[in-house]
C-alpha angles and dihedrals in degrees: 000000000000133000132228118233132210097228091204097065097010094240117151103241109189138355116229131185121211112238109249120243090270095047097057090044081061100051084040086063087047093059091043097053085051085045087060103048087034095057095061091059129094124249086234084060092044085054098066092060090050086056084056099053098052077062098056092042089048087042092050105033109119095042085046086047099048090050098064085039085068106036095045117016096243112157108262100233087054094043088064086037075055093056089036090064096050088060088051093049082054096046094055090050097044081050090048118017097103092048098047094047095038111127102264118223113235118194113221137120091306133100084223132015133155148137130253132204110217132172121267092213123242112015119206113228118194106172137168147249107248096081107010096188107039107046083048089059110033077059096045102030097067097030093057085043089058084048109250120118122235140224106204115199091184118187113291091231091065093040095129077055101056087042088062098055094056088056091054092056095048090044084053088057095249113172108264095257100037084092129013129169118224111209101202144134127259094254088050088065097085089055097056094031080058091053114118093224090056102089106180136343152222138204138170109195148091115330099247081058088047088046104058092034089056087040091049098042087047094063091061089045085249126160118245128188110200125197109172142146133345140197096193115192122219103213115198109193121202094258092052123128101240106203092053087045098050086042094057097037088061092058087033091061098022123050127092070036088284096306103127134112094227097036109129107257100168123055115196106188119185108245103245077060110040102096093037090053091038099054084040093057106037085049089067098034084068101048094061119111116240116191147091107005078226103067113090090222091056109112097163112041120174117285121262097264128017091230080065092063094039084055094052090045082056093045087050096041097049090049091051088048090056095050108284117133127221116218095170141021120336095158134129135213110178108283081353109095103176118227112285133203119181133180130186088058114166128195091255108065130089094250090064102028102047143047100274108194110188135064105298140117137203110199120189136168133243126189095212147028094253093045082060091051089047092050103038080048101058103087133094094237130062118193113130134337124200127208137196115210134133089200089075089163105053095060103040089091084049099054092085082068096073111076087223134141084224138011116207119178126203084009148073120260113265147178114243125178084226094054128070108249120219158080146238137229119019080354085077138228142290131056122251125188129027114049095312089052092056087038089057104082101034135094111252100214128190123214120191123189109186 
């Protein structure tokens, strides 16, 4: 048994028991007899169900968005822009699907020879909590498109979440077993992930997550796609138009209260900039209304946990205790972490070194282009990089530079159903969403006619 908790006002909003092993092989050979029926059908006919299902989420968007509201904190206003994307992320593959997964004609010695995309079979989902509906989608959209059927353990504390979206699957007329929902405990993942019907698996999460699923998949010689953390740097070059980068580096920190893989957590500010941006950013941080995640108003709600936010105050206390300075916020209020700015940041403390998830945000200088690099470079992980400059051209021969999943210049990383998704090095590994994310979980197969 465990209970979920509003971390605004600390009530305990619902009780849930975890299935037991049994339970979720059940619900596993419920996903393979669909597999096998789902499979024989078109994309084209996949695709109707799809339609279906942008219906259900735009019938049920604002419960669907005050669940997570509650679960989680998210403001309210970007919990339905949440909803909305998922729509979005439907809508492109019901736009380009076919065309995606259509045999592909390949010219060599044979009369006839082409490659064809086909369904692995169940695909494990294990998602998080951040955005409870879009990372869930962006992961089983795509995946029941290409024809497989999923299995979804979302994070405990969404788990009224992840029961909604079962719902919206079912209310689309999904087949039982396209989508099912496995209500199960951390330490119950490496059973069903052993499970001969599982035949690969994805998770968006923390790295020591991404580490034993891919160890355990692995063993089964099962595929895994891994997105996990991030430390993005903001890079502000001498020529950037200051106003449009503090702007966006508010909204690039700052939004889902600082709780995203691809935020911006380190900003690197060249230093004929630094106080003007400083001042420019710190200006609009504050400004920013922190409150009930109900309020419409509300841009900054309490993290998901309060041992989030217990985690972030360390992060920020260790760092000030090494040298950096705070020049605004760094207080706590249970699951509330205000807003946080520091300077003199050095490459040593935990809020440039580690994933820091909660709204703060370390700003340093750098005297050239290649100490930028240096610095945005200097982290374990590798998922996306931004970077202000009115001189584009000058630095598009330089962005191979940056060991990043993605490069976006003049604007904040961001997720988009028409771009790969993902990151290298302790990021992980894998693409979701755009063609490579619909290709990651079929079975290229070659077929050769003398």
């Amino acid at each position: 048994m465990f209970s979920i908790t509003n971390p605004f006002d600390l009530t305990i909003l619902s009780d849930y028991q975890y299935i037991t092993d049994s339970q979720a092989i059940q619900i596993i050979d419920i996903n393979q007899k669909t597999f096998i029926q789902w499979k024989g059908q078109t994309v084209a006919e996949r695709l109707k169900f799809i339609k279906n299902l942008i219906f259900a989420l735009t019938n049920n968007k604002e419960t669907l968005a005050r669940q997570c509201t509650a679960e989680m904190g998210k403001p309210h206003k970007q919990a339905v822009a949440e909803v909305e994307k998922c729509r979005l992320l439907c809508e492109y593959y019901i736009d380009n699907a076919e065309q995606f997964l259509a045999p592909k004609t390949i010219k060599t010695d044979a009369s006839e020879s082409y490659v064809t995309y086909e369904p692995l079979g169940v695909i494990l989902g294990v998602m998080p909590w951040n955005f409870p509906y879009w990372q869930v989608f962006r992961f089983a959209i795509p995946s029941v498109i290409a024809g497989n059927t999923v299995a979804v353990k979302h994070a405990s504390n969404v788990a009224g979440c992840a029961i909604m979206i079962e719902k919206l699957f079912k209310e689309a007329g999904f087949p039982d077993g396209a989508y099912k929902n496995l209500l199960i405990s951390g330490k119950q993942v490496e059973k069903v992930i052993e499970n001969p019907i599982i035949k690969a698996v994805s998770l968006t999460g923390s790295e020591k997550a991404g580490a034993s699923v891919a160890a355990t998949a692995a063993k089964g010689i099962k595929k895994s796609v891994l997105e996990l953390g991030g430390s993005n740097a903001f890079i502000i070059l001498e020529d950037a138009d200051i106003d449009k980068s503090a702007e966006t580096a508010v909204t690039a920190r700052m939004q889902n209260t600082g709780q995203s893989c691809i935020a911006a957590k380190r900003f690197l500010v060249h230093e004929s900039l630094f106080d003007a941006f400083t001042k420019k950013f710190k200006e609009r941080v504050e400004a920013l209304k922190i409150g009930s995640p109900m309020d419409e108003d509300t841009y900054i709600g309490p993290l998901a946990r309060i041992d989030l936010a217990e985690e972030v105050e360390k992060q920020v206390e260790e760092s000030v205790k090494m040298g950096a300075k705070i020049i605004t916020g760094g207080n706590r209020n249970n699951a509330f972490y205000e807003p946080t700015i520091l300077t003199d940041v050095t490459t040593d403390m935990p809020v440039f070194k580690e994933e820091v998830f909660g709204p703060v945000a370390p700003v340093m200088p750098f005297s050239t282009f290649e100490e930028a690099v240096e610095l945005s470079n200097a982290t374990e992980f590798g998922l996306g990089v931004t970077v202000f400059t009115e001189n584009i051209e000058a630095i598009k021969d330089k962005l191979h530079l940056f060991n990043e999943g993605a490069v976006f210049i003049n604007a904040l990383v961001k997720s988009d159903p028409a771009l790969p998704f993902g990151g290298v090095k302790k990021s992980g590994f894998g693409r979701e969403l755009a063609e490579n994310g619909i290709k990651e979980f079929v079975n290229v197969k070659t077929v050769y006619i003398k």
